[in-house]
C-alpha positions in Angstrom: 29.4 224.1 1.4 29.1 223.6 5.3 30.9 220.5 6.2 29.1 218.3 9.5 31.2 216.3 11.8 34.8 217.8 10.6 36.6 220.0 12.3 38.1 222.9 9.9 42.6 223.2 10.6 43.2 226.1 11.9 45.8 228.1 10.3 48.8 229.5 11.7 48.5 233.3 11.7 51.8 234.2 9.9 53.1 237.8 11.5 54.5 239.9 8.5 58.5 240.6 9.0 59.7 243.5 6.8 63.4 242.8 5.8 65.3 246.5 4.7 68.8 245.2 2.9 70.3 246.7 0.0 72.4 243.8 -0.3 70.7 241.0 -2.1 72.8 238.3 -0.7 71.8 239.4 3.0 68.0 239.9 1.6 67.8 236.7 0.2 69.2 234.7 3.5 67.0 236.4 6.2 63.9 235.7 4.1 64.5 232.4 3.1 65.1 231.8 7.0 62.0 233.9 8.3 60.1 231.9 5.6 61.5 228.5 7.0 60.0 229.6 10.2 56.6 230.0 9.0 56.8 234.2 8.7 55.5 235.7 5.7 58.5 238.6 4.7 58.8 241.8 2.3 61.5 243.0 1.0 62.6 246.6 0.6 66.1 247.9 -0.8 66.3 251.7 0.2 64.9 254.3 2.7 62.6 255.3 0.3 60.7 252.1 -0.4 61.2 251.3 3.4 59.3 254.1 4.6 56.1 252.9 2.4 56.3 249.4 2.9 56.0 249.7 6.9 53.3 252.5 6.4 51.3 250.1 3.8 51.9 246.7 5.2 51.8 247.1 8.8 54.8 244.8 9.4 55.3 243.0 12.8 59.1 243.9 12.9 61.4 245.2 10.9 64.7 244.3 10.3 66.7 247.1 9.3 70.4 248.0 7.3 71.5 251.1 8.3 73.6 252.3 5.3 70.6 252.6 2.8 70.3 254.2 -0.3 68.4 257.4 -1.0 67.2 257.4 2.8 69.5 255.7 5.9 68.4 253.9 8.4 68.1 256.0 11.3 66.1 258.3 9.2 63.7 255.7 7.9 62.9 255.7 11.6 63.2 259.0 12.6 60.4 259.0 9.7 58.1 256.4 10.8 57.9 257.8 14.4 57.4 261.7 13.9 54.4 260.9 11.5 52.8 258.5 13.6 53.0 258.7 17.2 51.9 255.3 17.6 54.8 253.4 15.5 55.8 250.6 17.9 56.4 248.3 15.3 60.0 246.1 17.1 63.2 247.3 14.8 65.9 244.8 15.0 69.4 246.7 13.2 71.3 244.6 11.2 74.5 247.1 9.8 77.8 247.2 8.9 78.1 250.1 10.9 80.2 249.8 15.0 79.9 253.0 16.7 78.8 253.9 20.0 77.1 256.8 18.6 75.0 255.2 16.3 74.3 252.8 18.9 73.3 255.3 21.7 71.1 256.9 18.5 69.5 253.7 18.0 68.6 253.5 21.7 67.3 256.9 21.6 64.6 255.7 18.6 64.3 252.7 20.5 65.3 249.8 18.0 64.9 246.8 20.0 68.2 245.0 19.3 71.3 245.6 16.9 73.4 243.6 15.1 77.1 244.5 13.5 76.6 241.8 10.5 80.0 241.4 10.7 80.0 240.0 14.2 76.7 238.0 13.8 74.9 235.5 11.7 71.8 235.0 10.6 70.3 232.7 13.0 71.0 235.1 15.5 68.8 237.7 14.1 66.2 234.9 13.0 66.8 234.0 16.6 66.0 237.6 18.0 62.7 237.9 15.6 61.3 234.2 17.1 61.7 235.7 20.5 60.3 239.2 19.5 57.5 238.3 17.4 56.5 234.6 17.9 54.7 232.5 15.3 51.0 231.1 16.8 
């Protein structure tokens, strides 16, 4: 069908956030919020599936627990980035973890931004993703 005279909507291109939370609660929030926002999300709930989700789907940014099952955080990316040079995808940490270790660590892998979940909300991180991966 070709339609004269009407112009076709364009459609928002929705950038694909990957959300890594073994907690459901904290799962369920950031996607409902991301999703609010007009970002499509996938969920994953360990290192494991973490690792093959961002390989498969090609996410825009991750957000990321650190204290995973199976496979932690810093792994997940120590992962992602020795078997693909190229992996820029933006990590934002959201962990229960406050240490300046883990911190400097995180710098080192170069996460864009971390959260202590105890200290933040989830706006804040919602916040960061708008700013790192805006919705056209």
């Amino acid at each position: 069908m070709v339609l004269i005279g009407k112009k076709i909507p364009k459609r928002k291109i929705r950038p694909l956030i990957l959300v890594v939370e073994d907690e459901l609660s904290v799962a369920s929030a950031l996607r409902e919020s991301l999703e609010e926002k007009d970002y499509s999300v996938a969920v994953a709930k360990d290192g494991i599936e973490a690792i093959e989700k961002a390989r498969t789907l090609k996410p825009a940014a991750i957000i990321l627990d650190l204290g995973l099952p199976k496979q932690n955080g810093l792994q997940v990316i120590e992962r992602l980035r020795s078997t693909k040079a190229d992996f820029t995808t933006p990590v934002i940490v959201l962990s229960q973890v406050e240490s300046s270790v883990v911190l400097q660590k995180c710098e080192e892998l170069g996460m864009a931004c971390y959260f202590v979940k105890t200290h933040t909300s989830v706006q804040k991180v919602i916040d960061t993703v708008l700013k790192t991966v805006p919705v056209k």
